[in-house]
GUTITI-518446 format. One record per atom (N, C-alpha, C, O): residue number from 0; atom name; x, y, z negated. Coordinates in nm, 2 decimals, decimal comma. Each point is the difference from the previous one (the first is absolute). Example, Ala and Ser with C-alpha at 12.3 -4.5 7.8 and 13.67 -1.06 7.14 Angstrom:
// residues 2
0_N_1,32_-0,57_-0,78
0_CA_-0,09_0,12_0,00
0_C_0,09_0,12_0,00
0_O_0,10_0,00_-0,07
1_N_-0,14_0,11_0,14
1_CA_0,09_0,11_0,00
1_C_-0,08_0,11_-0,08
1_O_0,05_0,11_-0,01
// end
This chain:
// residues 86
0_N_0,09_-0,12_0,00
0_CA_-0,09_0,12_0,00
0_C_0,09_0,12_0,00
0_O_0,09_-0,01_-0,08
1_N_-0,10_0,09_0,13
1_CA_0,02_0,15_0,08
1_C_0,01_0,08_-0,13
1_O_-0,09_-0,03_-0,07
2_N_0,16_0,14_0,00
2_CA_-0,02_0,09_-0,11
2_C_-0,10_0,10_0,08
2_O_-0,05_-0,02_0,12
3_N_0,02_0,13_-0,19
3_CA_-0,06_0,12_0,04
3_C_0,05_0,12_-0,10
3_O_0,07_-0,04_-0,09
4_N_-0,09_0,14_0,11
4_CA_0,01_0,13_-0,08
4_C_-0,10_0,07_0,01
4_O_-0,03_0,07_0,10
5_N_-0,05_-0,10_-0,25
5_CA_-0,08_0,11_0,00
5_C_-0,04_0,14_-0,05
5_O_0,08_0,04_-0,09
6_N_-0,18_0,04_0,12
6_CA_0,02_0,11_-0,02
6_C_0,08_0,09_-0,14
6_O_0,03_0,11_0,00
7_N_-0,03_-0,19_-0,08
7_CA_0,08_0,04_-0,16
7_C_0,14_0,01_0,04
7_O_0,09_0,01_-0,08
8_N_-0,07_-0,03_0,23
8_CA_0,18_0,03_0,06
8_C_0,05_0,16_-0,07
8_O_-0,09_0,08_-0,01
9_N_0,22_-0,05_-0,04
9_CA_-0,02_0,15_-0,03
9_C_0,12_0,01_0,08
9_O_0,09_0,06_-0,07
10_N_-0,04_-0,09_0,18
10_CA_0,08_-0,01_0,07
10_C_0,18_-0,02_-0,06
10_O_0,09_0,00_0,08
11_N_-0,08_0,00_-0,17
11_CA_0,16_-0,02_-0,10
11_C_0,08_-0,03_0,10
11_O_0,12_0,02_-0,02
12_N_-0,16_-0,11_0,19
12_CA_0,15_-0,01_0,07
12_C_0,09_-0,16_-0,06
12_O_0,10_-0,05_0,03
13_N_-0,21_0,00_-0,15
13_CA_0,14_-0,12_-0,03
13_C_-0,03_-0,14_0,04
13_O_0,08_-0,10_-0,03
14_N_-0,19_0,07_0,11
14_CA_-0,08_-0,11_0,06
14_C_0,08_-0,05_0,13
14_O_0,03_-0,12_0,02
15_N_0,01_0,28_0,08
15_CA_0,04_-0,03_0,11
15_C_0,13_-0,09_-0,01
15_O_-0,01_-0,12_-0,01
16_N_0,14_0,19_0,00
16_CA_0,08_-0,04_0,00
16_C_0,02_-0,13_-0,02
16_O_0,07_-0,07_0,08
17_N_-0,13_0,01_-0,18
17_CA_0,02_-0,14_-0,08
17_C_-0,08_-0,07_0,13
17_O_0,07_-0,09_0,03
18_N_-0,14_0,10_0,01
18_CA_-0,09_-0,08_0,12
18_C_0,11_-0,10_0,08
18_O_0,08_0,06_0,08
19_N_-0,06_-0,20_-0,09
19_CA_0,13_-0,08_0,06
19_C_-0,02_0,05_0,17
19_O_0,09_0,03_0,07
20_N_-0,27_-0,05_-0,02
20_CA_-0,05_0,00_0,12
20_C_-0,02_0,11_0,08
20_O_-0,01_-0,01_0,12
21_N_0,00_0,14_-0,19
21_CA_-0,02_0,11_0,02
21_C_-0,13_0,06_0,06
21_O_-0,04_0,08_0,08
22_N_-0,03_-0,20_-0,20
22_CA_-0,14_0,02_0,05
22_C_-0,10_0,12_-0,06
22_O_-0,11_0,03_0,04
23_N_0,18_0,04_-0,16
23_CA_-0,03_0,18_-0,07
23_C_0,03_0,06_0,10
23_O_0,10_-0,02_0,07
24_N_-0,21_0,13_-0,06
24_CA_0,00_0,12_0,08
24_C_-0,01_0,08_-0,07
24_O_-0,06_-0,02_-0,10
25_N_0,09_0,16_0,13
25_CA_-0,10_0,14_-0,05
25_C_-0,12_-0,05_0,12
25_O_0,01_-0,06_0,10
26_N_-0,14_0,12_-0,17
26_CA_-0,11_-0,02_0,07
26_C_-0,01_0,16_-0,01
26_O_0,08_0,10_-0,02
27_N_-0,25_-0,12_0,06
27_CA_-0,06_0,18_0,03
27_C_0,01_0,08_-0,15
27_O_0,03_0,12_-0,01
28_N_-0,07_-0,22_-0,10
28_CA_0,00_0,07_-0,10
28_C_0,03_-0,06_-0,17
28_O_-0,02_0,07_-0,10
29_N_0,07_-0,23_0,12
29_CA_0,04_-0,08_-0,07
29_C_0,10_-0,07_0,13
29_O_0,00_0,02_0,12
30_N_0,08_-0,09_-0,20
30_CA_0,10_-0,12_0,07
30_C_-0,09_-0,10_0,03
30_O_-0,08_-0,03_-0,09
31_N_0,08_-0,05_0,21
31_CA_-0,04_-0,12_0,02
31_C_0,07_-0,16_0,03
31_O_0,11_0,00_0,06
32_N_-0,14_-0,07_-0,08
32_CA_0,03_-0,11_0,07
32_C_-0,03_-0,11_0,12
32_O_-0,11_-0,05_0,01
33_N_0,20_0,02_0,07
33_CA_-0,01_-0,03_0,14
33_C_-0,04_-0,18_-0,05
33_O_0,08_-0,08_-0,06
34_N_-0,23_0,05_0,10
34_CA_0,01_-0,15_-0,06
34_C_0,03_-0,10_0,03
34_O_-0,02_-0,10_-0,07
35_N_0,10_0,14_0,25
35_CA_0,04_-0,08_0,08
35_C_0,18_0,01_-0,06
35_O_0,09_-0,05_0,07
36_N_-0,08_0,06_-0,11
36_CA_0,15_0,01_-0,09
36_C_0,02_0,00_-0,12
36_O_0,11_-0,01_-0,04
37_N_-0,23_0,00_-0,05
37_CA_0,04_0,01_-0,14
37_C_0,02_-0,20_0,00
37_O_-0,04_-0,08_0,08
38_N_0,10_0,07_-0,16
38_CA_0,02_-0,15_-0,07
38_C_-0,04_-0,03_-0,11
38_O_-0,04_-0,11_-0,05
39_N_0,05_0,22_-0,01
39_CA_0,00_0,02_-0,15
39_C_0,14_-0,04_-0,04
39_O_0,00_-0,09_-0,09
40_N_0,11_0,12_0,12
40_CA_0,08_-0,04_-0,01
40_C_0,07_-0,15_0,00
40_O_0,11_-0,04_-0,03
41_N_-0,22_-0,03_0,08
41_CA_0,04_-0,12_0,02
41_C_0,16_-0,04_0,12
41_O_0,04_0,07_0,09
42_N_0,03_-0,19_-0,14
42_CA_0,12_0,00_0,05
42_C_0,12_0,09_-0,01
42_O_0,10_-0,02_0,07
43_N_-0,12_0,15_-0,16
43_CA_0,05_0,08_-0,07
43_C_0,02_0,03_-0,11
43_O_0,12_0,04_-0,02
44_N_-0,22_-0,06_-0,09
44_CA_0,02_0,02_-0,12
44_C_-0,12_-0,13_-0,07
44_O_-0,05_-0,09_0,07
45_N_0,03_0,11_-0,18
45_CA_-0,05_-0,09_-0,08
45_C_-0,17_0,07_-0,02
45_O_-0,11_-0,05_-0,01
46_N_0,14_0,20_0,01
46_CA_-0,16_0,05_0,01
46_C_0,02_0,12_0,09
46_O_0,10_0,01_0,08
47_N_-0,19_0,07_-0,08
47_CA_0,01_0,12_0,10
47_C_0,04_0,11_-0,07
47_O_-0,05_0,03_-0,11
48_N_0,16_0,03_0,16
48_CA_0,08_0,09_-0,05
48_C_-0,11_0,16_-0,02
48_O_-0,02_0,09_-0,09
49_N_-0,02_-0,10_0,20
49_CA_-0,07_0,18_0,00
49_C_-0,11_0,00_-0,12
49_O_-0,04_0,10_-0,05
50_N_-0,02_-0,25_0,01
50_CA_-0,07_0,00_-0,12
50_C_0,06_0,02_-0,17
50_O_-0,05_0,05_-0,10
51_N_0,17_-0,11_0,14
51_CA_0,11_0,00_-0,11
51_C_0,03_0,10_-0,03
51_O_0,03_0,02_-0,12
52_N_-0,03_0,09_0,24
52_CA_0,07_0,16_-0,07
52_C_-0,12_0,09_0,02
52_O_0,03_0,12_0,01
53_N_-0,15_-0,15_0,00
53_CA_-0,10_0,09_0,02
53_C_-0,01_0,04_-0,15
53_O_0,01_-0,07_-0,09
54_N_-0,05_0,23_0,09
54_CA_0,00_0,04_-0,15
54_C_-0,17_0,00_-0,03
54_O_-0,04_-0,02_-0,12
55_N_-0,01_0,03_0,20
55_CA_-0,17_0,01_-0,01
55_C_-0,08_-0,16_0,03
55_O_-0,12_-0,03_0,01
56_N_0,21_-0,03_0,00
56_CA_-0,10_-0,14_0,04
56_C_-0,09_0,01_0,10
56_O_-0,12_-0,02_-0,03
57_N_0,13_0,03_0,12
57_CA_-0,08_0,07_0,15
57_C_0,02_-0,09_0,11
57_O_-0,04_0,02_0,11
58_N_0,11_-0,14_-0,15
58_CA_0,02_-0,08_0,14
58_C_-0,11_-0,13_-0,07
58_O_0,00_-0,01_-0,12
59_N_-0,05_-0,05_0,19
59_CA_-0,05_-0,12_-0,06
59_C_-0,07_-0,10_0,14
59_O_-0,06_0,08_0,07
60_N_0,06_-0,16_-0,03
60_CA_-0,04_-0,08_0,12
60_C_-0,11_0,03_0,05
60_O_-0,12_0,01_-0,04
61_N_0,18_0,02_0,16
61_CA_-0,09_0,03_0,13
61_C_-0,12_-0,09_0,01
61_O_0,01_-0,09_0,08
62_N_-0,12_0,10_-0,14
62_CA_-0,16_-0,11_0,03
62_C_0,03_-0,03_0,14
62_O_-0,04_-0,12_0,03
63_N_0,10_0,19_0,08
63_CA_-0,07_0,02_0,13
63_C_0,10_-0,10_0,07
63_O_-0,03_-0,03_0,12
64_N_0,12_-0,01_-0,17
64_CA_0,14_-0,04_0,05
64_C_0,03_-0,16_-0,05
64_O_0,12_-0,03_-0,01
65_N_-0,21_-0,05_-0,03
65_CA_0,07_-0,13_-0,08
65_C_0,03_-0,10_0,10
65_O_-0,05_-0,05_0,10
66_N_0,19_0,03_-0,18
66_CA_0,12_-0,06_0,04
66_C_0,03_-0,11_-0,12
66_O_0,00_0,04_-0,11
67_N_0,06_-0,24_0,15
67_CA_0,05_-0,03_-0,07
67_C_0,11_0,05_-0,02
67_O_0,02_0,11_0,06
68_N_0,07_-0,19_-0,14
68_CA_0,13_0,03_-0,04
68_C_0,09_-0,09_0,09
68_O_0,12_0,03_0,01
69_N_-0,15_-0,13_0,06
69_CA_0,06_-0,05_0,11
69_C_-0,06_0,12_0,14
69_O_0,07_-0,02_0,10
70_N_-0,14_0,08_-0,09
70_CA_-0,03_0,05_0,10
70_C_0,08_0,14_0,01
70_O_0,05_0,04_0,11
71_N_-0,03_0,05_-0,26
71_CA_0,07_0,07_0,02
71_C_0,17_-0,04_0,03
71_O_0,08_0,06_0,07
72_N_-0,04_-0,19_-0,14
72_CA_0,15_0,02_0,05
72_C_-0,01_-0,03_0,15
72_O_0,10_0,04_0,06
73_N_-0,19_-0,08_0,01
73_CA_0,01_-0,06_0,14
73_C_0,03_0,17_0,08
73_O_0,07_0,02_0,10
74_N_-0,16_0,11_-0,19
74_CA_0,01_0,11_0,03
74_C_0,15_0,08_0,00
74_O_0,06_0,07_0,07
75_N_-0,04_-0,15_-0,20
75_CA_0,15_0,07_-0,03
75_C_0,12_-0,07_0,14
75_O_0,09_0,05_0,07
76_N_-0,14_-0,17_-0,09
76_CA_0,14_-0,05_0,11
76_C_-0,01_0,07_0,13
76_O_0,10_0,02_0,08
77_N_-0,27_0,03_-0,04
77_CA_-0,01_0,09_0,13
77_C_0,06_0,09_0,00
77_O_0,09_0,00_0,09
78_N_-0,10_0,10_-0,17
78_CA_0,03_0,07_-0,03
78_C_0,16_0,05_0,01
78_O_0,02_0,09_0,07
79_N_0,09_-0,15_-0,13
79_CA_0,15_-0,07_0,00
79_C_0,01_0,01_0,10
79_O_0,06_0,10_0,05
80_N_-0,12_-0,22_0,03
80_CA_0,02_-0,08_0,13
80_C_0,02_0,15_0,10
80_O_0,10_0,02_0,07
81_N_-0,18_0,05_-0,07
81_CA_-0,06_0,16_0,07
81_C_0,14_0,11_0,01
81_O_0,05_0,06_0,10
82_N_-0,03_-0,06_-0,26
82_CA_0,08_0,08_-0,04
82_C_0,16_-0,05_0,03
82_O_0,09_0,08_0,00
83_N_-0,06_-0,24_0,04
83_CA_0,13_0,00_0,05
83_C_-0,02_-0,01_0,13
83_O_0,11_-0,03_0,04
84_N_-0,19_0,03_0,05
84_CA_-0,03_0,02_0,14
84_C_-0,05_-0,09_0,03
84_O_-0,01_-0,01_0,12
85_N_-0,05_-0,08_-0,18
85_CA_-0,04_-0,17_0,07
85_C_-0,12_0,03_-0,03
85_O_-0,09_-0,08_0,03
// end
């Protein structure tokens, strides 16, 4: 399943960075996340980072987006696969 950011974002900037996939954006008026890239950090860390350092608790699973946990690494290895050219 896909994270989301909702509107309790107060924009702090410390979500993005941490993102393995670079699935945080600035949006129009909160940060968003791309759900075709989020993992949840799967194949990267043990939980999701942009949750770990959020100071407001504002990220919580996307309803709209469910994904197993075998489905998101199959995302992560696309993802890899993408980013070293293959």
């Amino acid at each position: 399943m896909a994270l989301m950011i909702t509107d309790e974002c107060i924009n702090c900037d410390v979500c993005e960075p941490e993102c393995p996939n670079e699935a945080i954006s600035q949006g129009t008026e909160i940060y968003v996340i791309d759900p075709a890239k989020c993992t949840e950090c799967v194949g990267h860390f043990d939980e999701p980072q942009c949750v770990a350092v959020c100071p407001v608790d504002c990220i919580p699973l996307n309803p709209d987006h469910t994904e197993t946990r075998e489905e998101l690494q199959q995302k992560y290895q696309l993802l890899t696969a993408q980013k070293q050219g293959g």
